[in-house]
N, C-alpha and C positions, 0 to 999 in steps of 0.2 A: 790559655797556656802561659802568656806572657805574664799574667800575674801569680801564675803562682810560681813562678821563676823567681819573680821580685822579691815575694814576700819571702820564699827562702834567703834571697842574697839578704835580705834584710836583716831577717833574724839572724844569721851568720855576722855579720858586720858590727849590728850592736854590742857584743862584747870590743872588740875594739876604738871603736870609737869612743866607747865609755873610758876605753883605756887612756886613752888619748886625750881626754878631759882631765881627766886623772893627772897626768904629765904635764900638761899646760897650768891645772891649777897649784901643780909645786913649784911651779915655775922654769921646770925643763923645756923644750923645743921639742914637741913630738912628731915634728919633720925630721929630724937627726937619726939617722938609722942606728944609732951607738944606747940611745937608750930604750933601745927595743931589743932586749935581752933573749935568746932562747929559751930560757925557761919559760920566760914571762909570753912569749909567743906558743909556747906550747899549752901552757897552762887557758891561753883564751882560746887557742882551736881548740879543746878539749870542751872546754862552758859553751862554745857556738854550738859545735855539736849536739851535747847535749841538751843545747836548746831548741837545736832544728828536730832533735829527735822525740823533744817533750810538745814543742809544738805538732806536730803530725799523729803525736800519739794522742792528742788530746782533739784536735781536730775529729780523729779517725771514732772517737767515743760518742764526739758531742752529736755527729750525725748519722742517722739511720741509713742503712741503705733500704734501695725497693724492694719490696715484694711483690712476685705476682708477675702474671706477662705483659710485654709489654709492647701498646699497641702503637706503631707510628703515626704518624701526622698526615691527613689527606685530606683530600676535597670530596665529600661527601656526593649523592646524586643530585641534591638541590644545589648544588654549588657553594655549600659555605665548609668555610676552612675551620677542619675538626685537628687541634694539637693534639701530639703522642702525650702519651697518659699508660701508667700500670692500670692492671686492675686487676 
């Protein structure tokens, strides 16, 4: 759970930080909250978004879900440990 927490702040973030590179390489100070413009803040939560929304949509493509019931994990009568498994 705690990673896919991360990877979200993650994907979230990198438009900023990009931004922020951006600024440092004009040679602004992108600790200066003066040129962190509202536009320009609105404009990158709009790309985060659509980035956390293009990543989940594409995640949600790339992988299949199960089919079939599904049987849980148990110790067997011989004693050996059988994993959950669809079938």
């Amino acid at each position: 759970m705690l990673r896919t927490i991360l990877e979200g702040a993650f994907l979230f973030l990198v438009p900023f930080a990009a931004f922020g590179l951006y600024l440092y390489g004009k040679g602004q100070n992108p600790l200066q909250p003066g040129v962190w413009s509202k536009k320009s803040l609105s404009w990158l939560t709009l790309v985060a978004l659509l980035m956390c929304l293009g990543a989940l949509l594409t995640w949600g493509a790339a992988h299949q879900t199960a089919r079939g019931t599904y049987t849980p994990s148990h110790v067997d009568k011989s004693g050996q440990f059988v994993p959950g498994a669809f079938r």
